[in-house]
KOLMARLO-994720 format. One line per field, with one value per residue (C-alpha): residue number from 0; x, y, z; residue in one letter. Coordinates in steps of 0.1 Angstrom, whole numbers. Each point is the difference from the previous one (the first is absolute). Layout:
resi (NUM/...)
x (X/...)
y (Y/...)
z (Z/...)
resn (a/...)
***
This chain:
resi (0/1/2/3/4/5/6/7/8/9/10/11/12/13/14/15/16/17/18/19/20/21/22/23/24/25/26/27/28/29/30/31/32/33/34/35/36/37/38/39/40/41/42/43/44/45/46/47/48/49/50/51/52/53/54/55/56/57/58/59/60/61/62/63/64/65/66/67/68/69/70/71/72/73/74/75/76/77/78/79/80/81/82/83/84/85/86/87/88/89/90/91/92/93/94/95/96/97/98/99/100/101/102/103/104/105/106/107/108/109/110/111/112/113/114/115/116/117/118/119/120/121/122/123/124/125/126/127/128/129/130/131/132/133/134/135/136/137/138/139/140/141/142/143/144/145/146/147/148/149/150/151/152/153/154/155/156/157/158/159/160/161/162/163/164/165/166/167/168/169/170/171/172/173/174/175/176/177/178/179/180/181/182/183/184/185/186/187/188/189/190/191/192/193/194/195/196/197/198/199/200/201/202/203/204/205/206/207/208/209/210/211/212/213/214/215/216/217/218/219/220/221/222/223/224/225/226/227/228/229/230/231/232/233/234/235/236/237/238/239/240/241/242/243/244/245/246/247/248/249/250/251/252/253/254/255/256/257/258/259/260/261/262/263/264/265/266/267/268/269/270/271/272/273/274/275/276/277/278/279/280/281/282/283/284/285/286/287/288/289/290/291/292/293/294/295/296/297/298/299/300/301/302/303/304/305/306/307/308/309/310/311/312/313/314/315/316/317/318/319/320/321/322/323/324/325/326/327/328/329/330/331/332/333/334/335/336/337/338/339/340/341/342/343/344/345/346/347/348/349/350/351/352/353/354/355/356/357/358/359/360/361/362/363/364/365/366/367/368/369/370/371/372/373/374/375/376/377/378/379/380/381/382/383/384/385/386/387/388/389/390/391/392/393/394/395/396/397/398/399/400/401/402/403/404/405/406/407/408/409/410/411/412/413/414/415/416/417/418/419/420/421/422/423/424/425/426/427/428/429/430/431/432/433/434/435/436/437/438/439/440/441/442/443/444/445/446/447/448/449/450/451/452/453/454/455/456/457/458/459/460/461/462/463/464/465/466/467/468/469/470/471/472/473/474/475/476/477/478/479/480/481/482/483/484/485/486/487/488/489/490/491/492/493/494/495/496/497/498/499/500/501/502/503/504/505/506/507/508/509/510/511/512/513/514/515/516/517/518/519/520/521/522/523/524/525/526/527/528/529/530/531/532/533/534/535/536/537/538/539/540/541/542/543/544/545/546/547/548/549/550/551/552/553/554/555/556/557/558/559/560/561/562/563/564/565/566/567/568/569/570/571/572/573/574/575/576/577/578/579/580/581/582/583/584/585/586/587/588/589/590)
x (0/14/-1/-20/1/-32/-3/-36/1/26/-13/-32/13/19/-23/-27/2/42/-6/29/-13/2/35/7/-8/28/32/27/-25/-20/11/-11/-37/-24/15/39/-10/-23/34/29/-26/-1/36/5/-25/21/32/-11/-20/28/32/-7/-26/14/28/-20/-3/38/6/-16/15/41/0/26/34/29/36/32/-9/-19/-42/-12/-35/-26/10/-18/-1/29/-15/-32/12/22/-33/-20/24/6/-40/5/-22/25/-6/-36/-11/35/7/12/29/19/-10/-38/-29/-20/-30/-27/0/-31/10/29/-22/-18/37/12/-29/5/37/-9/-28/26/27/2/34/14/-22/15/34/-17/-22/29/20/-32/1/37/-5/-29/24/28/-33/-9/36/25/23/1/36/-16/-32/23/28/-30/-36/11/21/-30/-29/24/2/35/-4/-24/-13/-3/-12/23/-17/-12/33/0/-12/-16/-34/-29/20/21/9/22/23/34/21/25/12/33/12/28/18/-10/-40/-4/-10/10/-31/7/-28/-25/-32/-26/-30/12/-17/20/32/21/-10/17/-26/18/37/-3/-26/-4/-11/-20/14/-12/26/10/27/27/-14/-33/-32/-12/-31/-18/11/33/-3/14/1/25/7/22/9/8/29/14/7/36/-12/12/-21/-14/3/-34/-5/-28/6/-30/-38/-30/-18/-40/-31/-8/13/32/10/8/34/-8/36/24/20/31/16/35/23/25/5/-37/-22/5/-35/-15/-27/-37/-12/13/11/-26/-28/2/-37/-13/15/-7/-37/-1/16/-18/-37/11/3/-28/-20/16/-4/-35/-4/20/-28/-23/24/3/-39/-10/29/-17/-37/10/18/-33/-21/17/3/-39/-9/22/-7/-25/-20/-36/-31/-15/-23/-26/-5/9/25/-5/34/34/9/28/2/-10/-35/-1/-15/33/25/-18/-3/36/9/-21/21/26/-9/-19/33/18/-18/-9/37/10/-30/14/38/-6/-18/30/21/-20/-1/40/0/-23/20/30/-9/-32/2/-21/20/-35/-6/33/-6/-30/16/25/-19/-24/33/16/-30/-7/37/-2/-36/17/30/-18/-35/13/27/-21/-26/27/2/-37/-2/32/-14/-30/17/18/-38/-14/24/-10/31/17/4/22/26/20/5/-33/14/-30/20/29/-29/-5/37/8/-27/10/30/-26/-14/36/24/-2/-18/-22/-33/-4/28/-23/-30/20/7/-38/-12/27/12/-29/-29/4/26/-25/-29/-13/-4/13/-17/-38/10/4/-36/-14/10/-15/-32/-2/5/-30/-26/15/-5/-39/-11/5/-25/19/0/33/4/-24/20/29/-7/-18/35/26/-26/2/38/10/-22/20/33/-14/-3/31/18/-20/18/32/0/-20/24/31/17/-17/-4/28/0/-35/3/32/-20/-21/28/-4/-34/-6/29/-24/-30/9/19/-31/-23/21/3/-38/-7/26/-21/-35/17/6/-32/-16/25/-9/-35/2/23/-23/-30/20/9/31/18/-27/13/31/-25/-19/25/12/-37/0/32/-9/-28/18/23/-29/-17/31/30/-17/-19/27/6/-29/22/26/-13/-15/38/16/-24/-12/34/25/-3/0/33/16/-16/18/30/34/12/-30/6)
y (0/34/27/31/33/9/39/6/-10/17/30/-2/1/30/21/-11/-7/14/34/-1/35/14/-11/18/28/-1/20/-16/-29/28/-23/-35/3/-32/4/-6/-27/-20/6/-14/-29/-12/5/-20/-27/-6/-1/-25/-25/-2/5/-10/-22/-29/2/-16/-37/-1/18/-28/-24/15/16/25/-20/10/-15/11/35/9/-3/-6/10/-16/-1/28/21/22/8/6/26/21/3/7/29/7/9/23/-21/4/32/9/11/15/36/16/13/-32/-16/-11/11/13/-18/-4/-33/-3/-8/-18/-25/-14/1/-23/-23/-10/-9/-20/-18/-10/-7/7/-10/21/21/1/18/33/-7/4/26/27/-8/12/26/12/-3/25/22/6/-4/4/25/21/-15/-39/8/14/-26/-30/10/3/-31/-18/16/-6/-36/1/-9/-20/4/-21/1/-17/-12/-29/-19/-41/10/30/-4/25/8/24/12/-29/11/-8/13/25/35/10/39/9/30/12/-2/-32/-32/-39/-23/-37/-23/-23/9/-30/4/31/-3/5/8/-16/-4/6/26/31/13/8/-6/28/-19/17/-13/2/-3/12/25/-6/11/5/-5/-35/-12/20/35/-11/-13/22/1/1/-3/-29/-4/-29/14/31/37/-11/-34/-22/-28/13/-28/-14/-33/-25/-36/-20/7/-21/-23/10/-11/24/34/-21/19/30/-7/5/7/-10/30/6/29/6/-34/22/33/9/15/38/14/34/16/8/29/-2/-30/-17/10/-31/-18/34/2/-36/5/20/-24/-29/22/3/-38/-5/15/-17/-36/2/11/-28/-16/13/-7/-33/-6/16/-28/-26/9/-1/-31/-19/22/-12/-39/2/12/-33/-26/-21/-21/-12/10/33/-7/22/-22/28/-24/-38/-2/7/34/25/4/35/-9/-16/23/-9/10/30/8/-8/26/26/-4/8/29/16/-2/12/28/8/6/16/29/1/-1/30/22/-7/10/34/12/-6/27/22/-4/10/28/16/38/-4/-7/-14/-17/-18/-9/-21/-16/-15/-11/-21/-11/-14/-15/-21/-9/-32/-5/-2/-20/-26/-3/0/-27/-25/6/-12/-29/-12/14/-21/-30/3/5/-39/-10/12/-26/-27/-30/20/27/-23/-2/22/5/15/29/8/-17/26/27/-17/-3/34/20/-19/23/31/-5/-3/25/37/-11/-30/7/0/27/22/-11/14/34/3/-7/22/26/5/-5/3/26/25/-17/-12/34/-10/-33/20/28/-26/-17/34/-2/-36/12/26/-21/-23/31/-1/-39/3/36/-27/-21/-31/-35/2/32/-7/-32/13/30/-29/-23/32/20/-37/-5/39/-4/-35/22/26/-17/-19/33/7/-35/8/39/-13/-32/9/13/-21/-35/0/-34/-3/28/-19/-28/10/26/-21/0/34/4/-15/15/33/-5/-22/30/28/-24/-7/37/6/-30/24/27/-19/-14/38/12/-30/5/32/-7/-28/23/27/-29/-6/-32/-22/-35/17/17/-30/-19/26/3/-40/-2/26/-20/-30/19/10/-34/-24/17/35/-28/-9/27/-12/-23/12/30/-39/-10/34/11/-33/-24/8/-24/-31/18/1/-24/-36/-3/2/-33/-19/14)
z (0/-12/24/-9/22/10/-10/-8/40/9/-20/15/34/-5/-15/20/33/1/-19/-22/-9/32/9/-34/12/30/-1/-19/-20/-21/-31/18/-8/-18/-37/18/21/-28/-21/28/7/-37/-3/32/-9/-34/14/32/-22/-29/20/43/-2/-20/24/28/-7/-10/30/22/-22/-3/35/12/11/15/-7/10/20/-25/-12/-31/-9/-21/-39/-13/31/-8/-33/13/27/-23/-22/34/7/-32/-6/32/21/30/5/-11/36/10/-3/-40/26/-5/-32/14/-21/32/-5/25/21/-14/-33/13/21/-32/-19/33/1/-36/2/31/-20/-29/24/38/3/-22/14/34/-12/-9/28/24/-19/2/36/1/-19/22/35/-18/-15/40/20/-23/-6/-31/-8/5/-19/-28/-1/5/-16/-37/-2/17/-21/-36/14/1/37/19/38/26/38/24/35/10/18/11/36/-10/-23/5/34/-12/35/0/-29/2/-28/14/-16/9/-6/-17/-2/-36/11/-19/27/-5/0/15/1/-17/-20/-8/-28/-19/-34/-28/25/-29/-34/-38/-11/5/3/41/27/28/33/27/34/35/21/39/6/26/29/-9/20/4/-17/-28/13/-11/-37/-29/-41/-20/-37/-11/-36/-12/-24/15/-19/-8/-21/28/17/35/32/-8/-19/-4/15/-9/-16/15/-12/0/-8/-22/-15/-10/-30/29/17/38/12/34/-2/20/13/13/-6/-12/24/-5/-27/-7/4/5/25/-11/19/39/23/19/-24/-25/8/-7/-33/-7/7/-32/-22/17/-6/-35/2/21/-31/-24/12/2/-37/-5/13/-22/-29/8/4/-33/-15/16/-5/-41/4/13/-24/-30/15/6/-34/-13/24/-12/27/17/-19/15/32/-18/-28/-24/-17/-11/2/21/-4/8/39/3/-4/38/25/23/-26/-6/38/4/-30/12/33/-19/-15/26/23/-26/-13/38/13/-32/2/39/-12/-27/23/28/-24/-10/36/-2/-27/17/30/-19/-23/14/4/32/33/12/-28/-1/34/-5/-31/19/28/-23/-19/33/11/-36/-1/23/-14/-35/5/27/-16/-34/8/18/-29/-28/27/-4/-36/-13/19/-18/-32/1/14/-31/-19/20/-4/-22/23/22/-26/-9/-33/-5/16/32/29/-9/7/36/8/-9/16/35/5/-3/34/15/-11/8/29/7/0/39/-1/-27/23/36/-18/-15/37/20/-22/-22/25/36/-4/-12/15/-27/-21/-31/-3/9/-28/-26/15/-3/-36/-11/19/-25/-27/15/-1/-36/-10/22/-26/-28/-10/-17/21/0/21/23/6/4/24/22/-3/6/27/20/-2/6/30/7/-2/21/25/-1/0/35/12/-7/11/32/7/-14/35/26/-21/-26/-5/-5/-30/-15/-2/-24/-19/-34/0/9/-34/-22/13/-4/-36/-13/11/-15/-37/5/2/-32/-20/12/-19/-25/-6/-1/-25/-19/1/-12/-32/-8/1/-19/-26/8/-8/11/4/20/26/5/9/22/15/6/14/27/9/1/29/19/-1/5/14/21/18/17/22/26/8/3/24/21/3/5/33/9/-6/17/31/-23/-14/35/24/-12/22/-23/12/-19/-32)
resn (x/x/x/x/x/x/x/x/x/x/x/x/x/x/x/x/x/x/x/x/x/x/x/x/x/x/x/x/x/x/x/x/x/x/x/x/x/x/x/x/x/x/x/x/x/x/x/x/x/x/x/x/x/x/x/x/x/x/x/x/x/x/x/x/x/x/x/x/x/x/x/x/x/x/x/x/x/x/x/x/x/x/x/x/x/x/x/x/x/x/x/x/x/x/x/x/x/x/x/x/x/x/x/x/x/x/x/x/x/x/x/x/x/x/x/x/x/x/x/x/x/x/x/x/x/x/x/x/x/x/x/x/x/x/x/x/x/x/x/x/x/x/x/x/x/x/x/x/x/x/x/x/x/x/x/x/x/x/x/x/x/x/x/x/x/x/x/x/x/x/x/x/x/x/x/x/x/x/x/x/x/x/x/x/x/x/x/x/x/x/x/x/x/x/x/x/x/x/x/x/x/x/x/x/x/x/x/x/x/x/x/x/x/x/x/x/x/x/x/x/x/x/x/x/x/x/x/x/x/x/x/x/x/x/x/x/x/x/x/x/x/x/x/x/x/x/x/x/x/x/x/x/x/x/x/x/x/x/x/x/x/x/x/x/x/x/x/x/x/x/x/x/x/x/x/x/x/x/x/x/x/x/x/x/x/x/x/x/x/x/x/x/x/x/x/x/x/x/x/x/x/x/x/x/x/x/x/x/x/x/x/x/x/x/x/x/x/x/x/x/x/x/x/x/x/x/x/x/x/x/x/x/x/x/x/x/x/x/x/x/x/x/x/x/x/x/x/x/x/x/x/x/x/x/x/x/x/x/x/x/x/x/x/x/x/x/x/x/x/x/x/x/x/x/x/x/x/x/x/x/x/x/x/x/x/x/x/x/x/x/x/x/x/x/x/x/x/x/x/x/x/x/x/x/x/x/x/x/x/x/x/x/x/x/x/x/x/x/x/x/x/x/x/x/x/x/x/x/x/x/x/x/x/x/x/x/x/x/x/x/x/x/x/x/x/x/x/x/x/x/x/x/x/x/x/x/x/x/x/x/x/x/x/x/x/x/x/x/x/x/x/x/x/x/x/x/x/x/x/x/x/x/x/x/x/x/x/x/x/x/x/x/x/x/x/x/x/x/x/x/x/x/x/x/x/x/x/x/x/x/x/x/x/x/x/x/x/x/x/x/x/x/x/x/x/x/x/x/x/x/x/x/x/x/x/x/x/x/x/x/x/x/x/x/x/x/x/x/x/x/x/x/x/x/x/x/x/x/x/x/x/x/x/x/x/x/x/x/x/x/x/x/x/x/x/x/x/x/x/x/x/x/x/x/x/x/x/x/x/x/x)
***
């Protein structure tokens, strides 16, 4: 099955329920209107279906190795990414300062979900090197920006982030790798790094590693970690003191080298200071946000990959007359009412946490550019909330949708060749790295909800309510549907947000218990309420004559979310305020 970008979709989202238009009106994206993102998003969609995507399967096939200090990437890869950078993909959201276009993130989130559809592991390199580029766009120096931001945007250079260590995973208080001053104002790094994505590779000439590391002297624990650039080749040509020593082995992604890099054998890597000592979890937050983001439209990449997959293996696979008695005969699978509730899955998901994803990633423009101090201000709160939404809900959705994906091929989903199981074993990593999805969970509950007592979350209620007196005014069965479906599970939120303000001091445990759940609550709620937009811009096209079998679809799909997937969050509300003592209550030595 070929992959096709989905840009009528994507389009759709960003006019509609996004407004492309309005972040075209912003400071500094006057020119990023419609007409330019309809034109990078055709552009894009050619060169990820012709040049990434039939990367993928070789990819799982030939894997990155690594022989002799040294890793070699997927045949093809190389190619790929000097065409990637090349086409000026690297920098389409990074500032015209350095090389970038200056592009909205808008645009850029559709751009990013299609080269993670063709191919999320070579997706993962520019993944990581935006992330870089991000950390030096906030903390660095005007000297580091300059020396490091062109070379990375040109794709001379690659990025990657350097900070999970053998004893020190999401723990990063525990860090290790010591920085040692010298008298020029350069430091010596010693230590190990573990999981650092594309931390060697043969794509480009020089890779600049972001390192967390602890200063002589410094503070124990987190008060005490700091950043530091460490390139892999250094200004003078010569090899810096930091060298791979083995890739892992993984269940999926393996055409991305995940590196064991080490630092210091011989008298210490030469490495320089981002922004002050003792301030490098700070810093890393940004890069790891950036991340955060970008994983879950991974997600969503992923997803749309595997909802075509079973799509086109439906349309083929002939079997089992229909129970209807429409046919006399066997006939393709896609007429079962199973299959076609699994593939409606599939698509509601998808389209769900992209609408959600897009509009994310319009309040990050607004938050950025707006005029209005205020406005800015309310941008970014909504942003920061829908990040952990967007990267945990979208994740564990590729999860279910993937696994539906090799259902949909029955047998033949079990073997690999058909391509689906490779869906499954690469979407696992998504709920992992960046964060687990109990770690994007603990930061919706603590920083996102009791810290402001819930504000945020009963501003964005406030909203879908509005959008319910919208859906009731209409007179189609499917509005009325919906408003009942989305006015039941913001209610279910709400009062999950009154749990976790009231509870979170004086029964923690009770609120962690239920940190997941209360994830996908609120991020099935807040796609739910993107799909109600949807379906109202849909209705009105179709009634304005607007591509008609498009709209439908659009119209159906929404009701699909409401019916099938909004329905969960009653239940989830039951095992969020009602659950936690079953959590808690079994004593630990009879697990």
């Amino acid at each position: 099955m070929t992959y096709r970008a989905p840009v009528k979709d994507m389009l759709f989202v960003m006019k509609e329920l996004a407004g492309i238009d309005a972040v075209a009106q912003l400071p500094g994206h006057e020119d990023a209107g419609y007409e330019t993102a309809a034109a990078v998003l055709e552009e894009c969609a050619r060169f990820t279906e012709d040049v990434v995507a039939p990367l993928n399967w070789e990819g799982d096939k030939n894997p990155s190795y690594f022989r002799d200090g040294q890793v070699f990437t997927t045949p093809g890869f190389k190619e790929a990414f000097k065409r990637y950078a090349e086409g000026g993909w690297q920098g389409l959201q990074h500032p015209a300062d350095f090389g970038g276009q200056g592009l909205p993130k808008l645009i850029h989130s559709a751009c990013s979900e299609m080269v993670n559809s063709a191919n999320m592991s070579f997706a993962l390199c520019p993944l990581l090197t935006d992330g870089a580029v991000e950390a030096l766009l906030t903390a660095g120096t005007e000297d580091q920006q300059q020396t490091y931001i062109p070379k990375m945007l040109d794709g001379t250079w690659t990025g990657s982030m350097n900070l999970t260590e053998p004893q020190a995973g999401s723990d990063l208080s525990l860090v290790r790798t010591r920085a040692e001053p010298q008298p020029d104002g350069t430091y010596r790094l010693f230590g190990t790094k573990i999981f650092i994505t594309y931390g060697e590779h043969d794509m480009a000439e020089n890779i600049v590693h972001l390192v967390l590391a602890r200063v002589i002297g410094a503070p124990e624990g987190v008060k005490g970690i700091s950043l530091f650039i460490c390139p892999k080749v250094l200004a003078d040509g010569t090899r810096n003191d930091v060298h791979c020593v083995s890739i892992e082995h993984k269940m999926g992604i393996k055409a991305s080298p995940t590196a064991v890099l080490q630092y210091g054998d011989n008298g210490g890597a030469v490495a320089t200071l981002i922004g002050q000592e003792n301030r490098g979890l700070e810093y890393m937050f940004i890069m790891m946000n950036a991340a955060r983001y970008g994983v879950g439209i991974q997600g969503i990449g992923l997803a749309e990959r595997a909802y075509q997959k079973a799509v086109g293996y439906a349309r083929d696979r002939v079997q089992s007359r229909p129970v209807d008695g429409s046919l006399n005969k066997a006939a393709p699978i896609i007429h079962h009412p199973d299959v076609r509730r699994m593939l409606m899955t599939m698509r509601a998901w998808t389209e769900g946490c992209r609408a959600m994803a897009y509009v994310g990633a319009s309040a990050f423009d607004a938050a950025h550019q707006h005029p209005d101090a205020e406005v800015r201000a309310q941008n970014q709160a909504f942003y920061e909330f829908l990040v952990p939404l967007i990267k945990g809900l979208s994740t564990e959705m590729s999860l279910e949708v993937a696994s539906l994906g090799v259902q949909v091929h029955g047998g033949m989903g079990f073997i690999e060749e058909t391509g689906a199981a490779q869906h499954l074993r690469d979407a696992k990593i998504l709920t992992i790295y960046e964060g687990t999805t109990a770690i994007q969970a603990n930061d919706l509950v603590g920083r996102k909800t009791a810290r402001d007592g819930g504000r945020t979350a009963q501003a964005i209620a406030a909203q879908i309510e509005a959008t319910e007196g919208e859906l009731k005014a209409r007179p189609s069965a499917a509005c009325q549907a919906l408003a009942a479906r989305l006015a039941a599970a913001r209610k279910a939120w709400l009062d999950s947000v009154s749990f976790v303000v009231g509870q979170s001091k004086g029964s923690p445990n009770a609120v962690f218990a239920g940190s997941v759940p209360y994830l996908m609550l609120s991020g099935t709620v807040v796609a739910g309420w993107q799909m109600a937009r949807a379906l109202i811009k849909a209705e009105d096209a179709l009634a304005r004559g607007e591509d008609a079998d498009f709209m439908r679809a659009k119209i159906t799909t929404a009701r699909f979310f409401a019916d099938h997937i909004l329905v969960r969050a009653v239940s989830w509300r039951d095992s969020i305020v009602d659950g936690a003592d079953s959590v808690t209550e079994l004593a630990l030595e009879a697990f």
